[in-house]
N, C-alpha and C positions, 0 to 999 in steps of 0.2 A: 411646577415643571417636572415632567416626566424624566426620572434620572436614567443615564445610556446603560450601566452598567445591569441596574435592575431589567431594563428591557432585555436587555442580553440572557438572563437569566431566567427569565420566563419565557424569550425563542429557544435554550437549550429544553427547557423543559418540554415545549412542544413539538420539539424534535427528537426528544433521546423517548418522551413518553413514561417517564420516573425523575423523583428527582434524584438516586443514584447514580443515573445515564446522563441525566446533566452534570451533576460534579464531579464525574467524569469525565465529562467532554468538557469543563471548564479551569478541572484543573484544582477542586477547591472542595472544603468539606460538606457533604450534606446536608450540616448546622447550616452551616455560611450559605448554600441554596435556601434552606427554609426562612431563613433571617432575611436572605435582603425578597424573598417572596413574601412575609408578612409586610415590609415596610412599605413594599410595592400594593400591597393591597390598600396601608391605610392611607396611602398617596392618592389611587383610586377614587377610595370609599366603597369600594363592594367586593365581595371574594372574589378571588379569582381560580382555585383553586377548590375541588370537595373530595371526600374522601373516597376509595371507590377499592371495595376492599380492603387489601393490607396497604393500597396504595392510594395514587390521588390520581384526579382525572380534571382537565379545564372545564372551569365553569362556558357557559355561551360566552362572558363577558371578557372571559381569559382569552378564548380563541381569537374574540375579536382583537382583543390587545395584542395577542401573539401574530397577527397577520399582520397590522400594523408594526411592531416590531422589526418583522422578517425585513420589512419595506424598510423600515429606517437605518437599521444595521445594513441593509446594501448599500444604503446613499452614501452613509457614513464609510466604507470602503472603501465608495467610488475617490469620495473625496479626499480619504486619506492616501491614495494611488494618484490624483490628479497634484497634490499638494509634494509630492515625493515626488512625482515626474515634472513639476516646476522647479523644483529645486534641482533635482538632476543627480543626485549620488544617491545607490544605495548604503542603508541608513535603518538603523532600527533594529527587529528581530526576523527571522526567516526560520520557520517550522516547516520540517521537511518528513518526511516518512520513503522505507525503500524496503522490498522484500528482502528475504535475508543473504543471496547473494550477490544484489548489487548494494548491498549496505556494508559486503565484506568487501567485494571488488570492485566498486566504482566511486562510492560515495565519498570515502576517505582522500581520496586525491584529490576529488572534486568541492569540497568542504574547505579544503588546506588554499589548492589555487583563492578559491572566493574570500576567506579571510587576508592573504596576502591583498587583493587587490582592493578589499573594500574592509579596511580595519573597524570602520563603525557601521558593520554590520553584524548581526551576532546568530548565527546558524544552531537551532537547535535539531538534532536528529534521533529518530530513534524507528525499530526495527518491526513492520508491520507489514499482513498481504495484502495486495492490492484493492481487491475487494472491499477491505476493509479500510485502507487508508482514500483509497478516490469518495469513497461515501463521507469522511473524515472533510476530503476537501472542500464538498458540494458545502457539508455544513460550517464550513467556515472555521471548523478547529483545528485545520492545517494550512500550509500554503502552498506548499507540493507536494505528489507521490509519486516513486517510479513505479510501472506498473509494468506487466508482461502481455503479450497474448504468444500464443502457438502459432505455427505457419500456417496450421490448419485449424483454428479454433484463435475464434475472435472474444476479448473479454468486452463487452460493454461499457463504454465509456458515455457517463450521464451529459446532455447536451450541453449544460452549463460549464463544463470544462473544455481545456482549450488543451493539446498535445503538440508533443515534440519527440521526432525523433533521435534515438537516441546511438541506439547498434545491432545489431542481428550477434548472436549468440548458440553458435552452436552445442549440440549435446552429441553427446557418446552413448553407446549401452557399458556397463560395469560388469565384466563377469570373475566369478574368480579364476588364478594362475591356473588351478586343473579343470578347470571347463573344457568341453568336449571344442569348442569353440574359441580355446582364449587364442591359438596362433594366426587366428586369422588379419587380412589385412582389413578389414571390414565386413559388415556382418547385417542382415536385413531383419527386421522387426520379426516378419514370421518365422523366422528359422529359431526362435527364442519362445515356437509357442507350447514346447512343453518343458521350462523353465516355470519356477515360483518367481513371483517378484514383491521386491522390497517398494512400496508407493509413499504419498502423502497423507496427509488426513482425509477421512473421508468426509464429502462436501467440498471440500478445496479445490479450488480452479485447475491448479496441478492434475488431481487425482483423478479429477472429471476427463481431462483431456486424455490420460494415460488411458484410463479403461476403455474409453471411446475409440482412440487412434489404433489401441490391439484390436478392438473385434473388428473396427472397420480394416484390418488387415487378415480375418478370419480367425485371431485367437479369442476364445475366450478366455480374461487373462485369473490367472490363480493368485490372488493378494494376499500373499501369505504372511507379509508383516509390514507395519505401519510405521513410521520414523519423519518427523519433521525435517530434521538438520539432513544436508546433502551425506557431511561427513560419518552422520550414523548409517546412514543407507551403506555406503562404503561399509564399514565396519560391520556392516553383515553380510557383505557382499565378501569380501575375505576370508569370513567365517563358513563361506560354503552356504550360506542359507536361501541364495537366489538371487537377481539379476537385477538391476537397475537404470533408469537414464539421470544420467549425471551433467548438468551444464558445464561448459568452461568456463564463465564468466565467475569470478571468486573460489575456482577449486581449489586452489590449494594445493601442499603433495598428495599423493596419492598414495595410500598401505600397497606393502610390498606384495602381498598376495593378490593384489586387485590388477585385471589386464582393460584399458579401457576401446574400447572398437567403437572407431565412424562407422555410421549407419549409410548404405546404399543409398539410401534415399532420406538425404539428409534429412536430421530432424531441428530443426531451428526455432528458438524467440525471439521477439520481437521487444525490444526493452525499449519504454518510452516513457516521459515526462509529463505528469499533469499539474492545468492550475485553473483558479474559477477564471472567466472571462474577465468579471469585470475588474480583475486585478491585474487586468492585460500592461496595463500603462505603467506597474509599479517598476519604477530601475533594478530594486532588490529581487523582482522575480525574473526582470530581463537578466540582470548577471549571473543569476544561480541557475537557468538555463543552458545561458553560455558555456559557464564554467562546468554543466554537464556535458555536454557536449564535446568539450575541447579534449575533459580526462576522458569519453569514451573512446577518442580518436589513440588516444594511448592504451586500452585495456588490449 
């Protein structure tokens, strides 16, 4: 008999494409991948696995195993979501993933209500972008992510997952106290196009929208320095070194040097909730919805 956890282990593999990226995405040492992928073999009786470089690549026999897999581990899902919505309490563990400031401003309230109301449930979270957590979901090693898109720039969201809204989130531009621009009552993207600015990483869904949304305002924009955290952007933005869009959602205080200006035309996100379909029926993902929902109505 085909054991569940080994199959599990050889669909991370055919998904992550290493077994690094599987014990990774499983949570477990690389040994422990290669161990229960030998035992899976001599279960078998034929490789499933060969070597392909410094790495391994699935045998035809592996793939086929692995498609079958994919297949069992969904039913196994379904089942374990049909067996939870018969009984009717969420129950169990809830893996969550949130960019980093709705993981500072949203997720904390909404983590607290859900253990309040569902004590045998147990919420693990931790701090990832969206991109990279909704691909996390598709493959089954999350069970939610909040994700963003821009008012004008939509992220893709894979068919397999299912959304909820959550809150519209305005942003500000950051200038510093002696900005030729800080006393204003607000202030338009172009009027900032011979500013530096402070952006995201580049590649980042962030950093894609920023550059896009200045030229399509006629700036070509100058990205004079790079900073993950909102609050580093800040802290260089005080320092005189350039300009930034800051969200409200999770700000925090603000450095005394820093003046923050609504945009004319506003700039807003879109913050919302994903989960695979077929976990639709789970009670633990219907109340970890809700109880997003409810703290948004308070942020």
């Amino acid at each position: 008999m085909l054991n569940l956890e080994r199959l599990r282990t050889l669909d991370a593999l055919a998904r992550h494409g290493s077994v690094s990226g599987a014990a990774e995405g499983l949570h477990v040492t690389t040994s422990a991948v290669s161990q229960q992928m030998a035992k899976l073999e001599r279960e078998i009786g034929q490789p499933l696995l060969a070597k392909n470089g410094r790495g391994v690549r699935l045998t035809d026999a592996g793939r086929l195993l692995a498609d079958h897999a994919a297949r069992i581990l969904s039913q196994v899902e379904l089942a374990q979501a049909d067996v939870e919505a018969q009984r009717g309490c969420a129950v169990g563990e809830l893996r969550i993933a949130a960019f980093p400031t709705a993981m500072r401003g949203l997720l904390p309230g909404a983590l607290t209500a859900l253990r309040a109301a569902h004590p045998e449930l147990r919420s693990l979270a931790r701090e990832q972008e969206p991109g990279e957590s909704m691909a996390a979901v598709v493959r089954g090693d999350l069970d939610l992510a909040l994700a963003i898109d821009w008012h004008n720039k939509r992220m893709p969201v894979p068919a397999e997952l299912t959304r909820a809204h959550l809150l519209e989130d305005s942003c500000d531009i950051a200038v510093p106290a002696g900005h030729r621009l800080a006393d204003r009552d607000r202030i338009s993207l172009a009027e900032c196009a011979e500013d530096d600015w402070i952006s995201w990483n580049e590649g980042q869904f962030c950093h894609e929208w920023l550059v896009s949304t200045l030229r399509g305002t006629g700036i070509e924009p100058r990205i004079a320095h790079i900073a993950e955290e909102h609050h580093t952007q800040l802290a260089f933005v005080e320092a005189g070194l350039g300009v930034c869009v800051t969200p409200r959602l999770g700000r925090g205080p603000v450095p005394a040097g820093v003046r923050l200006l609504p945009v004319s035309d506003p700039v807003r996100r879109h913050v919302y909730v994903v989960w695979r379909a077929d976990a639709d029926r789970r009670p633990s993902i219907r109340a970890a919805v809700e109880a997003l929902q409810v703290a948004a109505l308070n942020v």
